[in-house]
C-alpha positions in Angstrom: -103.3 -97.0 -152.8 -104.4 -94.3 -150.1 -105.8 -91.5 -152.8 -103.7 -89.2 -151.0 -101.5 -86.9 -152.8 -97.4 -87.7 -152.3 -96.7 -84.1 -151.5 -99.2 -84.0 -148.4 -98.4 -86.9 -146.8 -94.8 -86.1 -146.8 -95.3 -83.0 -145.2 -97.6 -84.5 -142.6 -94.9 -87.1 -142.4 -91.7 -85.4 -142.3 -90.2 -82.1 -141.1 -87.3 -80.6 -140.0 -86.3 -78.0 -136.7 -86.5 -75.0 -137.3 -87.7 -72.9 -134.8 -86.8 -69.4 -135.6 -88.8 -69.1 -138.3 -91.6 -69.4 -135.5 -93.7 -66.5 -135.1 -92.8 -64.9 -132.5 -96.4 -65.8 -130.8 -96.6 -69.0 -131.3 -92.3 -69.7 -130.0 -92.5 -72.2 -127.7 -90.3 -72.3 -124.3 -87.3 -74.0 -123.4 -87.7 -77.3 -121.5 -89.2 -77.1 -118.1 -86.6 -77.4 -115.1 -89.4 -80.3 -113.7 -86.4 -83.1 -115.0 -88.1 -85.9 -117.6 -89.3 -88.1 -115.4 -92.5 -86.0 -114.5 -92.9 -84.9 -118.1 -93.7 -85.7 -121.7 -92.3 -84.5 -124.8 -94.8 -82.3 -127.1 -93.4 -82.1 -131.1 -95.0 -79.3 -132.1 -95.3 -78.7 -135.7 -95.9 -75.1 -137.3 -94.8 -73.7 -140.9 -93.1 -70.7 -142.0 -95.0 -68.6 -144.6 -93.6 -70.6 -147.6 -95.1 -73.7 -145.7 -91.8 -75.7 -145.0 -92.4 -77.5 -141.6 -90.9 -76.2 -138.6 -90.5 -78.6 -135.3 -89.7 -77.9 -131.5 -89.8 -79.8 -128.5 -91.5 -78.6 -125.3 -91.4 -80.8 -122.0 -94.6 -80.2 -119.8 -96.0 -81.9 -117.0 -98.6 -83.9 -118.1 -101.1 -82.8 -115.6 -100.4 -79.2 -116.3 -102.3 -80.5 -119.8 -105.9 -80.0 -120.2 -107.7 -81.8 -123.2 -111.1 -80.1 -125.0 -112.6 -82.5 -127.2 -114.9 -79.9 -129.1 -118.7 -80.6 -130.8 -118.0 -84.2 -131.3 -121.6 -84.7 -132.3 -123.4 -87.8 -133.4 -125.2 -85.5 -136.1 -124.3 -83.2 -138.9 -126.9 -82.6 -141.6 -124.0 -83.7 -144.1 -124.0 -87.4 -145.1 -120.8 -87.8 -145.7 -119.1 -85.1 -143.0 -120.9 -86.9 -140.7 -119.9 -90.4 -141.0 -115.9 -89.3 -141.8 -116.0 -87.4 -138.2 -118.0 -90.2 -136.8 -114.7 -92.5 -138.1 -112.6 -90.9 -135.8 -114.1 -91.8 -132.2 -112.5 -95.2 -131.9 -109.0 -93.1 -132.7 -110.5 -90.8 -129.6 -111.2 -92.7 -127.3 -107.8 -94.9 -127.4 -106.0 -91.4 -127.3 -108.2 -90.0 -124.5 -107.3 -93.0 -122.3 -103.8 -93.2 -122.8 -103.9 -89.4 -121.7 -105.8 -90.3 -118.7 -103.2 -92.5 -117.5 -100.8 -89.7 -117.8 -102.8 -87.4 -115.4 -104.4 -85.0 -117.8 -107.8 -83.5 -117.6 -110.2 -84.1 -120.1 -112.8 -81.6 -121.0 -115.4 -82.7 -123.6 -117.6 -79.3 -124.8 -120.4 -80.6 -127.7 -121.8 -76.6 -127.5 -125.1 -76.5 -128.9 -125.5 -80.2 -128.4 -126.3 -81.0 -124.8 -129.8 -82.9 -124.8 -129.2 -85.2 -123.0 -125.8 -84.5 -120.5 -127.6 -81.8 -118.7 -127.5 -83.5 -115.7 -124.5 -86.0 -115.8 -121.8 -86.1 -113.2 -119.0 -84.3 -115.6 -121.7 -81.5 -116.2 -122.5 -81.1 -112.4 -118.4 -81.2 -111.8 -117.8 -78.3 -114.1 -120.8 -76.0 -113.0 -119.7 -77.2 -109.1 -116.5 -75.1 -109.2 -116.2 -71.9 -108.4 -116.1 -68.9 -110.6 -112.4 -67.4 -111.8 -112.6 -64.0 -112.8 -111.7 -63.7 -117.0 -108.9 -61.8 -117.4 -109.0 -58.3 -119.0 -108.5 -58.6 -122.9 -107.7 -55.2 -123.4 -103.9 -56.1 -123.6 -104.6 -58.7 -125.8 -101.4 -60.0 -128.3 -103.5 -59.6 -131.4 -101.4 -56.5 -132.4 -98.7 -58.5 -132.4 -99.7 -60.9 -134.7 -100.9 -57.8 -137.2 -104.6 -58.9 -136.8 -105.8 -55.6 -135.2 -108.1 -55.3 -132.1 -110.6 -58.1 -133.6 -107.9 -60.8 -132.9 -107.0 -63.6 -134.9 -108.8 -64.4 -137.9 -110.5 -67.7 -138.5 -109.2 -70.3 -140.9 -112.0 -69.8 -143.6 -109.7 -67.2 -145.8 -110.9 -67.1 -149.3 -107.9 -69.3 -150.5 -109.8 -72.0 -148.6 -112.0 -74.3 -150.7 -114.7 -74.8 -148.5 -118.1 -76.3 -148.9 -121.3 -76.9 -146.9 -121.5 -80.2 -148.1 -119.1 -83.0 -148.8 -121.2 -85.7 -151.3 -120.1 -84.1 -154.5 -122.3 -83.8 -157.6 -126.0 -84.2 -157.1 -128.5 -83.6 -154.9 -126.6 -81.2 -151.9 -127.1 -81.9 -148.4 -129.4 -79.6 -147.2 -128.1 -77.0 -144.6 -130.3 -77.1 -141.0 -128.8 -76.6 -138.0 -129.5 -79.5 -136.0 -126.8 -81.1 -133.4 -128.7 -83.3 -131.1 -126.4 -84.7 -128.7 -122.5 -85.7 -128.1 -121.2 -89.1 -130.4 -122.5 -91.6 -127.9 -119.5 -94.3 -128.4 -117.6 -91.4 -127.5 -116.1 -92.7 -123.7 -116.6 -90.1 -120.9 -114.7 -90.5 -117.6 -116.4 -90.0 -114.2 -113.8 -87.7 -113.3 -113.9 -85.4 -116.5 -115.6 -82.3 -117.6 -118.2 -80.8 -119.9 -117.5 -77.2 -120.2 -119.9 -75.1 -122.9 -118.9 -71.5 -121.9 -115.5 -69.8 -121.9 -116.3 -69.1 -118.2 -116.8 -72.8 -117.2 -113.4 -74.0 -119.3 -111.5 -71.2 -118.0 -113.0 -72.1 -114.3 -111.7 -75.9 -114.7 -108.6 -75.3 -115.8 -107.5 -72.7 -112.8 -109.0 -75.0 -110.1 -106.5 -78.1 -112.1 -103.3 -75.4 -112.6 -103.6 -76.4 -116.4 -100.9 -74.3 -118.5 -101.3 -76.3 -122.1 -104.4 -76.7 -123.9 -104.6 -79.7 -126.5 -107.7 -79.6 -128.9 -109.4 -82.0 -131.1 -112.3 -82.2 -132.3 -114.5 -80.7 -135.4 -114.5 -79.5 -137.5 -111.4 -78.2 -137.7 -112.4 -74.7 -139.8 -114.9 -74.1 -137.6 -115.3 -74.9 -133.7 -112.8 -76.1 -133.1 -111.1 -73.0 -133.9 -114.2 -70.3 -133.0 -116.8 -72.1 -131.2 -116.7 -70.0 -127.0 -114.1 -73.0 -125.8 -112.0 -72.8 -128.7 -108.7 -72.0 -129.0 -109.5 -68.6 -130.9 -110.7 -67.1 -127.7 -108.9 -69.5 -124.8 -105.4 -68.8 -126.0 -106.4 -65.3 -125.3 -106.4 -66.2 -121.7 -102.6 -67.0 -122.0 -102.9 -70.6 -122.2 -100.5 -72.4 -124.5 -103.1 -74.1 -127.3 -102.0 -76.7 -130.0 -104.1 -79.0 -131.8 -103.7 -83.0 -132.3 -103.9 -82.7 -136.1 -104.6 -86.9 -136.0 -107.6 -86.1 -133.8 -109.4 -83.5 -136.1 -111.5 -83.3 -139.5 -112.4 -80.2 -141.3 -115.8 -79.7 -143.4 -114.7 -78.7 -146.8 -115.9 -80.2 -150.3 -115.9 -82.5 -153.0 -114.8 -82.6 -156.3 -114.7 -85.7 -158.6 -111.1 -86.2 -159.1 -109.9 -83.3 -158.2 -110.4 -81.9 -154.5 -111.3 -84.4 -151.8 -112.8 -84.0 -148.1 -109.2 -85.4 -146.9 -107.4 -82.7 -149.6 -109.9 -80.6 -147.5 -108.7 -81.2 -144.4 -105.2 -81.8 -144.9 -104.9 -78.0 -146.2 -107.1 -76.7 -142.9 -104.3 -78.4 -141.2 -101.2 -77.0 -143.1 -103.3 -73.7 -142.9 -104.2 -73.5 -139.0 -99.9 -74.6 -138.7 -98.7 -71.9 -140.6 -101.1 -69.0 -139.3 -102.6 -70.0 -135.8 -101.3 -72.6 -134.2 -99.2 -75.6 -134.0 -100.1 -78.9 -133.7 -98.7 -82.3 -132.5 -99.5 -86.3 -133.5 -101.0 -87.5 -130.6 -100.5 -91.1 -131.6 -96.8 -90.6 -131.4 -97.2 -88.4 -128.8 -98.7 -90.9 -126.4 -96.6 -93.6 -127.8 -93.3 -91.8 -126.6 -95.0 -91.1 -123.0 -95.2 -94.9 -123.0 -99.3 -95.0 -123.0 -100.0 -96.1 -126.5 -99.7 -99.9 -126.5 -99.0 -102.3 -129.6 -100.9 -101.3 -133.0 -104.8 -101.2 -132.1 -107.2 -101.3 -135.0 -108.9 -98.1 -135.1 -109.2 -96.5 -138.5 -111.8 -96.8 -141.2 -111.6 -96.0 -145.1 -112.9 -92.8 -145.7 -115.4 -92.7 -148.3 -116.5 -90.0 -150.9 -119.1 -89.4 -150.6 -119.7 -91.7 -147.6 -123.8 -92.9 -148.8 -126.5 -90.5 -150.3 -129.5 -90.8 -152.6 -128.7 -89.7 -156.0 -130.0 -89.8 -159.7 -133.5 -88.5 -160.1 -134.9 -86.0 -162.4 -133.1 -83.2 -161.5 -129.9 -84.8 -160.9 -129.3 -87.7 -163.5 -125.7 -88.5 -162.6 -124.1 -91.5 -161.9 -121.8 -91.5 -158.4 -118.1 -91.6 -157.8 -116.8 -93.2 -155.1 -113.3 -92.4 -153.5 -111.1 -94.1 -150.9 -108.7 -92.8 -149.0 -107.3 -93.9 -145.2 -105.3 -90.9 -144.0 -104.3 -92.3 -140.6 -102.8 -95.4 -142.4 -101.5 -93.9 -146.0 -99.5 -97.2 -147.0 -102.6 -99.3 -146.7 -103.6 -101.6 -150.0 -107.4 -100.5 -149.8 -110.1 -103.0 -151.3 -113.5 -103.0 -151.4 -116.7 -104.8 -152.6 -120.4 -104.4 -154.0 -122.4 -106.9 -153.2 -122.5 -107.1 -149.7 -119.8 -109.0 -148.7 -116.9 -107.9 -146.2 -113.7 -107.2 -148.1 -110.7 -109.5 -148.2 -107.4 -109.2 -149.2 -108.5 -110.8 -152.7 -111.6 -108.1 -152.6 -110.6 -106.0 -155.9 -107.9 -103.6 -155.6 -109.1 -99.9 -155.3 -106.6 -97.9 -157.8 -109.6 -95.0 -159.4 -113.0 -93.8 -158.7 -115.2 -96.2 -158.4 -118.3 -96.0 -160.3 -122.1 -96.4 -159.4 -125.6 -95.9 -161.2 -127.6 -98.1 -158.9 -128.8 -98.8 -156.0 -125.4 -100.3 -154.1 -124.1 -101.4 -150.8 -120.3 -100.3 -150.7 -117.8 -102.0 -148.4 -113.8 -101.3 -147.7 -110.9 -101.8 -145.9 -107.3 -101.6 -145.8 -105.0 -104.3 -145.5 -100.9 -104.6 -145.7 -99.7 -108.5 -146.2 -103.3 -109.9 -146.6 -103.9 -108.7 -143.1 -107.0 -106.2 -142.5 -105.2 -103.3 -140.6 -108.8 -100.8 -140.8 -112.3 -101.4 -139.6 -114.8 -101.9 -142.1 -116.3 -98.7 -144.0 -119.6 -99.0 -145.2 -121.6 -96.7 -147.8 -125.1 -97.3 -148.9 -126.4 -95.7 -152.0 -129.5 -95.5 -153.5 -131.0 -94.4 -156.8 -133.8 -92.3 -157.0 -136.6 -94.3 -158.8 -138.6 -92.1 -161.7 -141.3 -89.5 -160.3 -144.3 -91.0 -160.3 -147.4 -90.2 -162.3 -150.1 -87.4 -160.4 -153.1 -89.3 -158.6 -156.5 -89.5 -159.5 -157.4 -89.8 -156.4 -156.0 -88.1 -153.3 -156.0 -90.5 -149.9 -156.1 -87.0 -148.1 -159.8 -87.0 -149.6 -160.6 -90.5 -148.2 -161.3 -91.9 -144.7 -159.6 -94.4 -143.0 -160.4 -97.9 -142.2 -158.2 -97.5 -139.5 -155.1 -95.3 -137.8 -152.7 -96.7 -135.0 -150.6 -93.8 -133.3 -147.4 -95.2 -131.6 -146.6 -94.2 -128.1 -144.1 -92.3 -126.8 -140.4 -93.4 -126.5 -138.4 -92.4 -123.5 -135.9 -89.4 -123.7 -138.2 -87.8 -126.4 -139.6 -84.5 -126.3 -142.4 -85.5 -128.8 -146.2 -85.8 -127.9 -148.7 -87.8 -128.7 -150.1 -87.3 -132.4 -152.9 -88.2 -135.0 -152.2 -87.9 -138.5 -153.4 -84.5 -140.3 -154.8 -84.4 -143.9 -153.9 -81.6 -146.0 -151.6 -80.1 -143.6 -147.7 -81.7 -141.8 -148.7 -82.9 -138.3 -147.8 -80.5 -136.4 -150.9 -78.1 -138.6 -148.2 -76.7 -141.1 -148.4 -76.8 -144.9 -146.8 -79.6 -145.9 -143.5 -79.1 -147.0 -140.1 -80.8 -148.5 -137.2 -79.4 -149.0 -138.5 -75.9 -150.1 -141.6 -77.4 -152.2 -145.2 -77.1 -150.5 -147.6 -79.5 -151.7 -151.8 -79.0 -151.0 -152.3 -82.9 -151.0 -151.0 -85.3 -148.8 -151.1 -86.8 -145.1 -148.7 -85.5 -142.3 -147.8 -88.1 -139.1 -146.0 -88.7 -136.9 -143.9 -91.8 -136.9 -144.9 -94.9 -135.7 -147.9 -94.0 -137.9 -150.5 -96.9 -139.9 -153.3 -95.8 -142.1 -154.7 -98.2 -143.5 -157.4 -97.7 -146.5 -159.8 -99.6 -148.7 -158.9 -100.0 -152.3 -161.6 -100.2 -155.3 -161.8 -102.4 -158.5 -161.3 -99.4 -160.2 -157.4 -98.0 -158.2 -154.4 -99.8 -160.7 -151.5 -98.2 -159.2 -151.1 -96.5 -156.0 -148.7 -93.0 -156.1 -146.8 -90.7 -153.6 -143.7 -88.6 -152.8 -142.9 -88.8 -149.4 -140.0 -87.8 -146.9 -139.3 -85.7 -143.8 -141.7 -82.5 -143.6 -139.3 -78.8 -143.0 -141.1 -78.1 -140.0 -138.4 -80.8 -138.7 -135.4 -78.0 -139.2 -137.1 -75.8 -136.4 -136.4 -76.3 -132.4 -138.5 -78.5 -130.7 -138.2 -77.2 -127.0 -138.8 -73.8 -126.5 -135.8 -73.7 -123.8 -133.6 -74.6 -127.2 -130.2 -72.4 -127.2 -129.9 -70.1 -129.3 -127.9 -69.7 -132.0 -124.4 -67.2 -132.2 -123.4 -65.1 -130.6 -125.5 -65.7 -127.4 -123.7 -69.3 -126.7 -122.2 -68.2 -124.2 -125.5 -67.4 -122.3 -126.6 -69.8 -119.8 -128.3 -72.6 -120.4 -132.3 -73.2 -119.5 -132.8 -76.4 -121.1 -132.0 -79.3 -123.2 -131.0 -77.9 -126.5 -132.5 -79.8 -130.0 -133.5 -79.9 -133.0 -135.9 -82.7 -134.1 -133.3 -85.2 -136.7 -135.6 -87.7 -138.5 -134.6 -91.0 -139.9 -137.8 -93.0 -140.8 -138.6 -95.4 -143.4 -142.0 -95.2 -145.5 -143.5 -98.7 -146.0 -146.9 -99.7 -148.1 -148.6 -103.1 -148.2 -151.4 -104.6 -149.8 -153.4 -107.1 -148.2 -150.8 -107.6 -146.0 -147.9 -107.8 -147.8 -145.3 -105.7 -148.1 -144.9 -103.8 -152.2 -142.2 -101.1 -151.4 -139.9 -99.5 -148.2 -137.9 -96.6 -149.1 -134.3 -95.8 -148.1 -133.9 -94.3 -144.3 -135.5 -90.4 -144.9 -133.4 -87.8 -142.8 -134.4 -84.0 -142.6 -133.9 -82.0 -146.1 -133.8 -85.0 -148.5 -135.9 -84.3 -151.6 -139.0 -86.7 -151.5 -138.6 -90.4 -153.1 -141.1 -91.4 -155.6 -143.3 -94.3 -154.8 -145.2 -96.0 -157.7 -146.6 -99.3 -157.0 -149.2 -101.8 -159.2 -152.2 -102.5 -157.2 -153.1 -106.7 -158.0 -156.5 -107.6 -158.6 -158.9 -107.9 -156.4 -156.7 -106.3 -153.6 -158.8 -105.0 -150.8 -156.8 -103.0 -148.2 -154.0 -101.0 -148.4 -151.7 -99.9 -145.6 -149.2 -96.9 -145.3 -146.7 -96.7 -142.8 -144.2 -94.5 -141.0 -141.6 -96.2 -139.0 -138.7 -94.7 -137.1 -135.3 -96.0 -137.8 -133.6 -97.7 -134.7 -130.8 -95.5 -134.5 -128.7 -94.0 -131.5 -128.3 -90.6 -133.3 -131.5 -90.1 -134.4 -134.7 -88.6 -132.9 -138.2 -91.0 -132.1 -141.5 -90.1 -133.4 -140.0 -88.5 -137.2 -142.4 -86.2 -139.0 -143.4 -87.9 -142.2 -145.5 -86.5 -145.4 -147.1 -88.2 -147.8 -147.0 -86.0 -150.6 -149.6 -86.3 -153.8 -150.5 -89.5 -152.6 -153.2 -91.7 -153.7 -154.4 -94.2 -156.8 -154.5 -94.0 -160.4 -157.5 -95.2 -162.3 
């Protein structure tokens, strides 16, 4: 059971020619005169207002075909966006491959995201080449499509359910603008581009005689569509855009049982078809050109939402978890709870699946007991109760001792000592809106270890990633719209924390808490101190991840011992 609704997979599925329903701006030409032997065959897929599909064929030369994978970031300050667009890169990268053995140019463009490619060989390529004067846009087709001298709109329209967070009920995500580098599993060539400006795109393509522009990328609703290199402002240019509607994932919402990320994204699609532009299946696609070999592996389960922390006061709900696999729809998905990789006897996902503790979700699909996804996994964890206020603030204590980690490589962090009273970087200390006077801000790797006394019982705290996070970190930062297309000074980041908070006593460690990004409300700690106990020691430790920043800003908030 895919959890995708009949009527939209049939119209993703299926669809008929009909091409003079086209808009006039988005008909396609006749077959090129180049014969079929130097070409490949482009289905495009649009829909006439009542949203029937209409197909055409177009033959191009394949190296007249530039790709521009757009903001394929390895962050989004969504949970569960970011691990459904994260899905996608093994689907990318096959694709990209098979359309480098046809001869096309690909151009990857993570605006806003570039920390670390300033100076890699596709980023010296682009910025190599020589400048093409823009052309005018005063004679721009936007009359023609009706949508006056602003040009055409953007796929947001107030028919559009559209969200800023995709997790559901709860606890939202909360909105910071942090992109800190392109999805490192995504696979660069040496002989591609990055391109962040319409000026460098527009550059690469005239020195390559590109005529067709295929997009993917995310999200779909957003850059994809507006971002400098999309194709909002390079069709303008009189390049011929479509969009590989297999390569793409909106950001929309969730709704238990009723309105999905996939729903989401499905409609974008439909939407973006009927309105803006067409788009093809680049699967099918590559597999008529002859570069799409046997039946790879490369989906996952999507997952709704895909991991979060849930429950607590202010949110006492249980989660829902739906499955759905869009890019294989027939697939008998199963899953698990307890750890364990699903199997084709793994229960049978038919409804939402329901969760009130802390869990470790696993799925797959499968067609005649054999696994035909990867494996999707979703952690979840359950806010404990908010702990009891402190008698006794640590903030108001002295160390035993403090050990300050050094510096990782490819970090823009310094060296620094814990603060009391104040986040480390001399800020009020602050979560998710709330300010707190008590409490310790580090930096992570951070240990504090403190003596305890006969008369401590229970030791106390709220902790999680200090605000102060959700500001730039490097002063050469880009800026945010509508100066993107300015050039570029610096790397350009936001600090993204993942850290764990860790206490032991006498050695031995009482709690950890779930991984902490930026804007998660604080987790309550609340831990018996044994008898006798002598030293207790709180630690900060960054998460190994490869999307992630080093040296996390951590708070303890309220923390200390009840008598």
């Amino acid at each position: 059971m895919s959890g995708i609704p009949e009527l939209l997979v049939g119209e993703l599925l299926v669809g008929g020619v009909d091409t003079e329903t086209l808009d006039p701006a988005l008909r396609l030409a006749e077959p090129g005169a180049d014969g079929e032997a130097d070409t490949i065959e482009l289905l495009l897929q649009t829909r006439d207002r009542q949203g029937t599909i209409c197909t055409t064929k177009e033959r191009v030369d394949p190296k007249k075909v530039g790709i521009i994978a757009v903001d394929c970031w390895h962050y989004h300050w969504c949970r569960t966006w970011r691990n459904r667009a994260g899905s996608l890169i093994p689907r990318f990268n096959y694709c990209i491959n098979a359309a480098r053995k046809l001869g096309m140019t690909l151009v990857f463009s993570p605006t806003n995201a570039m920390r670390d490619l300033h100076e890699s060989p596709q980023r010296r390529a682009t910025l190599a080449l020589p400048n093409h004067p823009l052309p005018s846009l005063e004679n721009f087709r936007a009359a023609a499509l009706g949508a006056g001298a602003g040009g055409w709109p953007d796929p947001v329209g107030g028919a559009l359910r559209y969200g800023m967070c995709e997790c559901g009920y709860g606890d939202a995500c909360f909105y910071h603008n942090n992109a800190n580098n392109q999805n490192p599993d995504l696979e660069m060539a040496a002989d591609d581009f990055i391109a962040l400006t319409q000026e460098e795109a527009y550059n690469i393509f005239k020195e390559r005689g590109i005529t067709h522009i295929l997009y993917m990328g995310f999200a779909t609703n957003m850059c994809m569509w507006a971002k400098p290199t999309g194709m909002k402002y390079m069709r303008q240019f009189d390049f011929r855009c479509s969009f590989a509607r297999d390569l793409t994932e909106a950001i929309t919402g969730y709704v238990e049982e009723s309105f999905s990320p996939t729903r989401g994204t499905l409609e974008l699609i439909e939407q973006i078809e009927r309105d803006l532009a067409p788009s093809i299946d680049m699967k099918q696609t590559m597999r008529r050109a002859g570069v799409w070999e046997g039946n790879p592996v490369l989906d996952f389960v999507h997952i709704a939402p895909w991991g979060r922390l849930f429950g607590g006061t202010p949110y006492p709900l249980p989660i829902q978890a739906e499955l759905i696999c869009r890019h294989v729809p027939d697939a008998e998905l199963r899953y698990t709870l307890d750890g364990s990789d699903p199997t084709a006897s793994s229960p049978h996902y038919q409804r939402p699946i329901k969760i009130n503790e802390t869990t470790l979700l696993k799925a797959a699909g499968f067609k005649g007991g054999t696994a035909v996804t990867r494996i999707s996994e979703a952690q979840y964890w359950k806010y404990p109760p908010v702990p009891d206020p402190a008698d006794v603030f640590v903030c108001d204590l002295k160390p035993i001792s403090e050990a300050i980690g050094e510096i990782k490589s490819n970090s823009y962090a310094v060296k620094k000592a814990a603060l009391f009273k104040q986040s480390v970087d001399g800020h009020v200390l602050t979560n998710r809106g709330r300010k707190f006077g008590h409490g310790i801000g580090v930096q992570a790797p951070s240990e504090l270890v403190f003596a305890l006394k006969p008369q401590y019982k229970r030791f106390v705290a709220n902790v999680g990633v200090d605000d102060e996070t959700m500001e730039w970190d490097n002063p050469d930062g880009m800026a945010q719209w509508p100066q993107w297309s300015r050039p570029f000074q610096g790397p350009t980041s936001y600090r993204i924390c993942q850290i764990i908070f860790e206490v032991s006593i006498d050695g031995k460690v009482v709690h950890q808490t779930p991984p902490m990004f930026n804007g998660v409300s604080a987790w309550g700690i609340d831990v018996e101190i044994p008898a006798g106990a002598q030293l207790i020691t709180l630690r900060v430790k960054d998460v190994d991840s490869r999307f992630t920043d080093a040296h996390g800003h951590g708070d303890w908030l309220d923390a200390g011992f009840c008598e």
